[in-house]
N, CA, C and O atoms as CSV, one atom per row, in Angstrom:
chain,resi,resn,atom,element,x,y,z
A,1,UNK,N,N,-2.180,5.038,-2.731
A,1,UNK,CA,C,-3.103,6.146,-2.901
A,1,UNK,C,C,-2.342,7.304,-3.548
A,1,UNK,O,O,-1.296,7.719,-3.049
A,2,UNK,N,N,-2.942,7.896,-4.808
A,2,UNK,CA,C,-2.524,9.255,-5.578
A,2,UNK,C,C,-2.828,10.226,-4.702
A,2,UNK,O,O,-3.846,10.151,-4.014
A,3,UNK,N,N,-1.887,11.359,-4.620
A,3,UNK,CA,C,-1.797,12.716,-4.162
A,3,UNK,C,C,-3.083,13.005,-4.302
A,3,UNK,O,O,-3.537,13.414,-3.233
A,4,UNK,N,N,-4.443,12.945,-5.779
A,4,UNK,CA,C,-5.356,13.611,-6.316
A,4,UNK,C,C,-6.252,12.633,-5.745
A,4,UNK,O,O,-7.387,13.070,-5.559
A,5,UNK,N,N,-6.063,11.465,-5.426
A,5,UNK,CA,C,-7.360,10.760,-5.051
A,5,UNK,C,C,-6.991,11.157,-2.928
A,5,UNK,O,O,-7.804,11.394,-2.035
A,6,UNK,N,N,-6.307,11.112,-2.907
A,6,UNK,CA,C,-6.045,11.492,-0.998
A,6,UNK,C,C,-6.939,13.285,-1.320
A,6,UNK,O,O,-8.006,13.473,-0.735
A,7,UNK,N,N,-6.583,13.993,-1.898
A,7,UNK,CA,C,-7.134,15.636,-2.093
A,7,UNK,C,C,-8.590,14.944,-2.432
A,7,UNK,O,O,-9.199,15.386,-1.457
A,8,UNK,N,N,-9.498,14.214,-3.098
A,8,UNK,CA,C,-10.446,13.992,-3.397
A,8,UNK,C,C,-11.075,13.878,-1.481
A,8,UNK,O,O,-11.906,14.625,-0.966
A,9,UNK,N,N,-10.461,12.909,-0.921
A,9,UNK,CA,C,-11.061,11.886,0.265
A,9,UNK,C,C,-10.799,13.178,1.646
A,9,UNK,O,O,-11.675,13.345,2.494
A,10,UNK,N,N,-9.805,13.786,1.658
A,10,UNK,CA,C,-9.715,14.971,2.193
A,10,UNK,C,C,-10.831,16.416,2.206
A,10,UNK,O,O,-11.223,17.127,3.131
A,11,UNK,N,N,-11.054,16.430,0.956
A,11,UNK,CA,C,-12.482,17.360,0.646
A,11,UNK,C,C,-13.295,16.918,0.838
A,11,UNK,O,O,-14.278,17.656,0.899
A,12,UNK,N,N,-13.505,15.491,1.064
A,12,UNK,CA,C,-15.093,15.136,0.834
A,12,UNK,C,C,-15.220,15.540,2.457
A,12,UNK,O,O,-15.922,16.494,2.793
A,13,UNK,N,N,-14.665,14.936,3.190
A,13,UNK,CA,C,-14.439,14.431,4.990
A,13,UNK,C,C,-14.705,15.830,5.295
A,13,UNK,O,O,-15.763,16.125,5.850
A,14,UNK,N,N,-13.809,16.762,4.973
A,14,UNK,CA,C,-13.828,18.255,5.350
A,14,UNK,C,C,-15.145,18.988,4.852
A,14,UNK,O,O,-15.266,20.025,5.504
A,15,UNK,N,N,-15.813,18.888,4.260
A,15,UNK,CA,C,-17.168,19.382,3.803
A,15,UNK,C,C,-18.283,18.777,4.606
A,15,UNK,O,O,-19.185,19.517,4.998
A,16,UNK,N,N,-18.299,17.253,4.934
A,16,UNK,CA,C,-18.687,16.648,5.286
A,16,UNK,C,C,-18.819,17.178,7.180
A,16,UNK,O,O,-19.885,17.145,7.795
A,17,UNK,N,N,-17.455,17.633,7.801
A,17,UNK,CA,C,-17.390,17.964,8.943
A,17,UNK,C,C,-18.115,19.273,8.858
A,17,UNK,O,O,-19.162,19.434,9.484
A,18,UNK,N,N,-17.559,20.288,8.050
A,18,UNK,CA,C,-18.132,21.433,7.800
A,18,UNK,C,C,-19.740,21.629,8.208
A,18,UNK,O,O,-20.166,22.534,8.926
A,19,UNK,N,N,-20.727,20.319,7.435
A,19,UNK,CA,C,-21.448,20.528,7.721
A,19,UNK,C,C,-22.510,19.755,8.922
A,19,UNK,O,O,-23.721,19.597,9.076
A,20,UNK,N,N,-21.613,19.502,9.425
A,20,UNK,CA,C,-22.055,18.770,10.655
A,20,UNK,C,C,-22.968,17.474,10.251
A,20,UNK,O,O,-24.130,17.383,10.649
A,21,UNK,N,N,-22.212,16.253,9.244
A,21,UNK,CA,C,-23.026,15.336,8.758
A,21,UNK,C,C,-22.022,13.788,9.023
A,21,UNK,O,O,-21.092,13.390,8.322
A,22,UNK,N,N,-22.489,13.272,10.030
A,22,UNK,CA,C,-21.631,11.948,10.423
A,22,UNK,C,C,-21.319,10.957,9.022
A,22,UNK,O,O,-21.972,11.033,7.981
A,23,UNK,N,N,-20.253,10.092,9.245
A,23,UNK,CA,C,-20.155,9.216,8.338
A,23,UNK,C,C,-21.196,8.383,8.151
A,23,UNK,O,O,-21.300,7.889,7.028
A,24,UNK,N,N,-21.987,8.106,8.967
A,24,UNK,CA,C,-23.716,6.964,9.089
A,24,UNK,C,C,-24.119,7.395,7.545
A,24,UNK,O,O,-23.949,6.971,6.402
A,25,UNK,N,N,-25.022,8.954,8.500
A,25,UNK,CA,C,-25.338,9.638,7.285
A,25,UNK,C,C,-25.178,9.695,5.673
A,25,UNK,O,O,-25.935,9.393,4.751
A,26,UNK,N,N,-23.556,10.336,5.749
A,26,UNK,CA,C,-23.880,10.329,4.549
A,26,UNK,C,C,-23.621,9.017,3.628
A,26,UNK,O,O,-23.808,9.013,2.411
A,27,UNK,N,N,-23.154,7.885,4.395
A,27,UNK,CA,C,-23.582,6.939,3.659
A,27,UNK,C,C,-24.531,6.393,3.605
A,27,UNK,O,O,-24.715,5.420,2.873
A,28,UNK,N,N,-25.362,6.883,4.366
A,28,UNK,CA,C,-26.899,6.549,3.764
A,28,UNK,C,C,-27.393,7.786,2.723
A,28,UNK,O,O,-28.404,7.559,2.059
A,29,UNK,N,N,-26.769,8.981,2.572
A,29,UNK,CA,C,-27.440,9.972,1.736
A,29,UNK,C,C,-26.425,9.059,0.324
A,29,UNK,O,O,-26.872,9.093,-0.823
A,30,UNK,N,N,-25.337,8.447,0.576
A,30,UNK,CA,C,-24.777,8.299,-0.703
A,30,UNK,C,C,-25.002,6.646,-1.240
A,30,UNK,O,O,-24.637,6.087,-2.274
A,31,UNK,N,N,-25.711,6.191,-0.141
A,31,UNK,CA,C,-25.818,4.755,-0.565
A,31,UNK,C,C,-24.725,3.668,-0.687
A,31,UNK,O,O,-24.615,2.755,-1.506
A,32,UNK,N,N,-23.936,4.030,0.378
A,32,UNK,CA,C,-23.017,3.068,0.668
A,32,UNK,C,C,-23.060,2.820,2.230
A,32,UNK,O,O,-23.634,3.429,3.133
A,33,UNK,N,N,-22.113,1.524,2.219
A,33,UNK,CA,C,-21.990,1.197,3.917
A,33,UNK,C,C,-20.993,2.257,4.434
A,33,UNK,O,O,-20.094,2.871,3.859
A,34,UNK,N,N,-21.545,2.277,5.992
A,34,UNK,CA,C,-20.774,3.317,6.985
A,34,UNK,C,C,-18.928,3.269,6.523
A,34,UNK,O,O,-18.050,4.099,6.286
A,35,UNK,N,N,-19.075,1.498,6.597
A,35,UNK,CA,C,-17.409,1.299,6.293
A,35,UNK,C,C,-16.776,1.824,5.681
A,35,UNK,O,O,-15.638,2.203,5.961
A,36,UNK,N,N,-17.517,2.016,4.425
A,36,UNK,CA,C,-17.297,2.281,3.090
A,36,UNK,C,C,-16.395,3.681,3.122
A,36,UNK,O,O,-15.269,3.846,2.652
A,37,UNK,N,N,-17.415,4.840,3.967
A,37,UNK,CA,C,-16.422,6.301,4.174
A,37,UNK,C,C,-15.611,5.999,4.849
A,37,UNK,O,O,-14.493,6.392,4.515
A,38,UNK,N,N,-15.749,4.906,6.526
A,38,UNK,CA,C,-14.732,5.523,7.464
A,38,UNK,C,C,-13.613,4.585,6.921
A,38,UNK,O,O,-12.544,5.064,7.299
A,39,UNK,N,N,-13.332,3.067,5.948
A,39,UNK,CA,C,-12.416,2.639,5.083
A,39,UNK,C,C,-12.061,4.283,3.903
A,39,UNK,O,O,-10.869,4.442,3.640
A,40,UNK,N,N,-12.636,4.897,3.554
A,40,UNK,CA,C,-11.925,6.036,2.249
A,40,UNK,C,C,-11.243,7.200,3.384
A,40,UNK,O,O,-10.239,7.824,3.040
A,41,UNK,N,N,-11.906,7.447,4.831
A,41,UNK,CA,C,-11.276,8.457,5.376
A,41,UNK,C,C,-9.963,7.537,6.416
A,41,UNK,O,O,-9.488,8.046,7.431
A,42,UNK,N,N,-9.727,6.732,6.117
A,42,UNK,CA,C,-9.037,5.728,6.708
A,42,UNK,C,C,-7.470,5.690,5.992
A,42,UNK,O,O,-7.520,5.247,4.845
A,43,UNK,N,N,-6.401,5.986,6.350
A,43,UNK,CA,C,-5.311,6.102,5.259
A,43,UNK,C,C,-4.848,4.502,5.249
A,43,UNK,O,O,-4.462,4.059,4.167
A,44,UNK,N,N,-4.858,4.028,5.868
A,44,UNK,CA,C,-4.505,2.577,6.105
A,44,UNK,C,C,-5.701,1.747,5.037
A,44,UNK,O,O,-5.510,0.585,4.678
A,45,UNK,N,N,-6.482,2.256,4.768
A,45,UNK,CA,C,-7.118,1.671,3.273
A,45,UNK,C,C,-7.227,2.208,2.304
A,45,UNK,O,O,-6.978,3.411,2.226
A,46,UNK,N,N,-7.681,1.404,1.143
A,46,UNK,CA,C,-7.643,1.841,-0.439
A,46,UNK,C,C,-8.559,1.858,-0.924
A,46,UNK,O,O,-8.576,1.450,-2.085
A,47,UNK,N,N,-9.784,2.323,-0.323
A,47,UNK,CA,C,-11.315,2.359,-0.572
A,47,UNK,C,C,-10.922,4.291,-1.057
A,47,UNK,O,O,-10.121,5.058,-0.523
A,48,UNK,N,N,-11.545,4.447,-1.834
A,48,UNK,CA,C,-11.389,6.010,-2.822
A,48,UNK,C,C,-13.299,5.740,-3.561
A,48,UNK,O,O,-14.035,4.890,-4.062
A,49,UNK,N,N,-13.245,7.093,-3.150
A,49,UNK,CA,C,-14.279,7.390,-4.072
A,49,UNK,C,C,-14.127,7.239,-5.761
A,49,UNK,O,O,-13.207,6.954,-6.528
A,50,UNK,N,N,-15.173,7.499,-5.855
A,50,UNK,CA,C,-15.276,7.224,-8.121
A,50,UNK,C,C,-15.814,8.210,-8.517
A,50,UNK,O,O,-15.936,9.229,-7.836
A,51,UNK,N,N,-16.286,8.051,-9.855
A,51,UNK,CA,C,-16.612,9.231,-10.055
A,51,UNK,C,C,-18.285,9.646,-10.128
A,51,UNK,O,O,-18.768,10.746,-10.395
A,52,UNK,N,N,-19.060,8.230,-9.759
A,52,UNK,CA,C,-20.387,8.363,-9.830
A,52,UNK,C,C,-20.736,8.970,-8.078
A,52,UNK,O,O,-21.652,9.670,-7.648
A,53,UNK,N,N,-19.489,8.295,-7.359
A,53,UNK,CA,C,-19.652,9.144,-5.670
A,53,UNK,C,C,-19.368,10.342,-5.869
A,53,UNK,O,O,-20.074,11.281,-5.503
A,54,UNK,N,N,-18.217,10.445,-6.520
A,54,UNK,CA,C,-18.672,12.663,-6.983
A,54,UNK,C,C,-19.406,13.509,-7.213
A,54,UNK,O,O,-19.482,14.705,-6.932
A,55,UNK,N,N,-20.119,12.629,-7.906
A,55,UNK,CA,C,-21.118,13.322,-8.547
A,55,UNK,C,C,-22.298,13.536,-7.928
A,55,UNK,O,O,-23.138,14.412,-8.134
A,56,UNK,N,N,-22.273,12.357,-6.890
A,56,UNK,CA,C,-23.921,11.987,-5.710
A,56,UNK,C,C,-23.052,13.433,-4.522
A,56,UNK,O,O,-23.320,14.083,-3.511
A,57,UNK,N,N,-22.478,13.349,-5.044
A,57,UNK,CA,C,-21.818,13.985,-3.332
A,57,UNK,C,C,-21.738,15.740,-3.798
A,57,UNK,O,O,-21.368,16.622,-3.024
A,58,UNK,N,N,-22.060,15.905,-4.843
A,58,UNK,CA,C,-21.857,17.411,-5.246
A,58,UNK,C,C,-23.457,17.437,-4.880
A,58,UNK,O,O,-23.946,18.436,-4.351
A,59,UNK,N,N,-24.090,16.503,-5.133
A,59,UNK,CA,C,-25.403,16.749,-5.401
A,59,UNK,C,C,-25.992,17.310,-3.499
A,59,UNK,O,O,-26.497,18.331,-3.031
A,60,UNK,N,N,-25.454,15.671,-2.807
A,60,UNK,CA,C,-25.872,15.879,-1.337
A,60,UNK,C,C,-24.906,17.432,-1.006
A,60,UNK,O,O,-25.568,18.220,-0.329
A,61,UNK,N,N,-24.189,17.693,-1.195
A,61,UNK,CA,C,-23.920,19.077,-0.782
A,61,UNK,C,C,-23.834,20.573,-0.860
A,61,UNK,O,O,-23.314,21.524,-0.276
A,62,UNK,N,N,-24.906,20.190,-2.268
A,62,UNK,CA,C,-24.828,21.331,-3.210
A,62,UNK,C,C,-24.328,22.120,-3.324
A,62,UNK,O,O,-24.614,23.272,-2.998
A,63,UNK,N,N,-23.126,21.576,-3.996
A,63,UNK,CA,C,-21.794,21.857,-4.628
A,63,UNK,C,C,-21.296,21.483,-5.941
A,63,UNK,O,O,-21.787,20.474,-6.448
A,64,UNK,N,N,-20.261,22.229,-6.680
A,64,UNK,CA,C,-20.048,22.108,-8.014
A,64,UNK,C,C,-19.157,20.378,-8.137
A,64,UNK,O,O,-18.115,20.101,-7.545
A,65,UNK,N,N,-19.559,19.897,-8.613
A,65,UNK,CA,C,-18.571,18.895,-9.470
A,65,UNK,C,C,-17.005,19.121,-8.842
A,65,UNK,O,O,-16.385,18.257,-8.222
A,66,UNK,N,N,-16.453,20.665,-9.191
A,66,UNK,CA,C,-15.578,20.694,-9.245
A,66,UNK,C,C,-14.667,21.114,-8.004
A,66,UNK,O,O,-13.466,21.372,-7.932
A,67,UNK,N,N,-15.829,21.082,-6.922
A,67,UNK,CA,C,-15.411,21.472,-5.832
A,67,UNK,C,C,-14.991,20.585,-4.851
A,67,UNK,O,O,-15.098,20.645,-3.626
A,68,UNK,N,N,-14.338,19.484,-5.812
A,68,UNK,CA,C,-13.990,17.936,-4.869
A,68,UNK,C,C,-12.786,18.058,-5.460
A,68,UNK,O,O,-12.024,17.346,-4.806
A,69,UNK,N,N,-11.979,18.769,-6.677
A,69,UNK,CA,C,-10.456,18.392,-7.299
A,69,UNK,C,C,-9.537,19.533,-7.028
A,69,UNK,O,O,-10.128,20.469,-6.489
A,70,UNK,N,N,-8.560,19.690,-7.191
A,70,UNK,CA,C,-7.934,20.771,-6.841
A,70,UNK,C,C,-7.260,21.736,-7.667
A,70,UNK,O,O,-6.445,21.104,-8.339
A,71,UNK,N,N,-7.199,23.077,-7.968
A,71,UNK,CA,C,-7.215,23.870,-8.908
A,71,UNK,C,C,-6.257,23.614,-10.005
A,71,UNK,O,O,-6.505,24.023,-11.140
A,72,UNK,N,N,-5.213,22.983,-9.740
A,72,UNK,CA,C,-3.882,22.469,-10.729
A,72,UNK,C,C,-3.814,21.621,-10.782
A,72,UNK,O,O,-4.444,21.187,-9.817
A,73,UNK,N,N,-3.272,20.540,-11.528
A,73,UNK,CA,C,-2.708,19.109,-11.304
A,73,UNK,C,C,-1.806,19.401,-10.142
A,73,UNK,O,O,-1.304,20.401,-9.629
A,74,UNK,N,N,-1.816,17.559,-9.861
A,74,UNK,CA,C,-0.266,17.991,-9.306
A,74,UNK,C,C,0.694,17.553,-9.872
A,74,UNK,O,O,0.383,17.483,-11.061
A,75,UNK,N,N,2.066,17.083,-9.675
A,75,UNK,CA,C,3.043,17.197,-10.338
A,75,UNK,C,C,3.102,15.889,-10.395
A,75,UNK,O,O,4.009,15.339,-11.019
């Protein structure tokens, strides 16, 4: 797992807690299985979001695109 895809799976989880929305949920708001998040919030797996789940997931949280990457590269 990349530094930028762990910062991707980290924001999603944390927004996700933020707004008081279980993993069930939003894989039913995003159309995947439960597994599917608690395998991406799982460090022991290599399940990562893409970029069409970014894009569903700015939508379910109405939020920018860009509010899933992090202001710089990293190194």
């Amino acid at each position: 797992m990349t530094e930028v895809e762990q910062y991707v799976i980290d924001r999603v989880k944390s927004m996700r807690n933020e707004r008081g929305i279980s993993q069930a949920k939003l894989a039913n708001l995003l159309e995947v299985s439960q597994g599917f998040i608690g395998d991406c919030e799982n460090p022991k797996y290599r399940a990562k979001y893409n970029l069409n789940h970014i894009n569903r997931l700015a939508k379910i949280f109405n939020c920018s695109f860009q509010d899933f990457f992090p202001d710089s590269p990293f190194d």
